[in-house]
N, C-alpha and C positions, 0 to 999 in steps of 0.2 A: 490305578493303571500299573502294570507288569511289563518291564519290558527284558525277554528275556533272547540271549544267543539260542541259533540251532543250525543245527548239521544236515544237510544233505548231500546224497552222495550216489554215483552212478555210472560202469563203468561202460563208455562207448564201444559197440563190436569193433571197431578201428583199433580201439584203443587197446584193447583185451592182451593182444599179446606185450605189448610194452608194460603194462602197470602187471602183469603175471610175470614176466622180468625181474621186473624192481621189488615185488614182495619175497619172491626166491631168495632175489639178491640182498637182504637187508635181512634174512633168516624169518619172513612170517609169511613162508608159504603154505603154514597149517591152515590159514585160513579159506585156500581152495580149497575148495568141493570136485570133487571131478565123479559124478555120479552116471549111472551106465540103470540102465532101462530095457527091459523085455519083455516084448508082450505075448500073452497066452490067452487064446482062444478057452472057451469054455471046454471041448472035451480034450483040453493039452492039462487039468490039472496034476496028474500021475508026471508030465516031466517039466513043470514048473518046480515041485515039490523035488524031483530031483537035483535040479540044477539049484534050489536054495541049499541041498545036502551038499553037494558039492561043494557050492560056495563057503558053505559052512567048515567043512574038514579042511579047507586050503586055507582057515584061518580068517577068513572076511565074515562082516555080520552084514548080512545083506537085508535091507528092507522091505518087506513085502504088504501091499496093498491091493485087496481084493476088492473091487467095487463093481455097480452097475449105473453108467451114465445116466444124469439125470433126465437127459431127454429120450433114453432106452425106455430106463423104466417105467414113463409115463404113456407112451407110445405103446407099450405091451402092456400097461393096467389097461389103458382106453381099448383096443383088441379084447380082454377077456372079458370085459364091463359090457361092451358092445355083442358081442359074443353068445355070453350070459355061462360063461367055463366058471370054474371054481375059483375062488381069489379070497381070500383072508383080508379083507379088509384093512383090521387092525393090525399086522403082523406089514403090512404095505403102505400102512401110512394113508387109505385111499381115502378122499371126500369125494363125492360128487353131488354136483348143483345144479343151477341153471344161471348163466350171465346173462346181464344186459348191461350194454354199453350205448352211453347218452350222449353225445356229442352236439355240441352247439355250429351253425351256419353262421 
């Protein structure tokens, strides 16, 4: 048997501005994050791409994540599966099957 200490930790909305206070105030307020968020539509990519330029020349490294929701992209395979449109399979990740679902009374 092992018995070891551990730490949890969590800071309440209430809380948020008193303990952002106190890390300022003690010199460790490197450890906020203050992270900023925009979203772009698919045909905004020409001024996403800008405004990462921008971001860029004003000296911030901004982080950019490009994705498609995983309940998008299954909802648009099932549409061209359905369909019978063209769809790359392999390049999409697609299986499709047949379930059955057994449930006891």
């Amino acid at each position: 048997m092992k018995v070891r200490p551990f730490v949890h930790a969590r800071i309440a909305d209430d809380k948020r501005d008193e303990a952002f206070s106190f890390l300022r105030s003690i010199g460790e307020a490197d450890i906020i994050k203050n992270e900023i968020t925009v979203g772009f539509s698919a045909g905004q990519d020409n001024q996403a791409g800008a405004m990462i330029d921008d971001l860029r020349q004003q000296g911030y490294d901004p982080a950019q994540k490009t994705y498609v929701h995983p309940s998008t992209l299954k909802a648009w395979v099932r549409n061209r599966v359905e369909s019978g449109a063209e769809l790359d399979f392999e390049t999409f990740g697609v299986y499709v099957g047949n379930e059955a679902k057994i449930s006891r009374s």
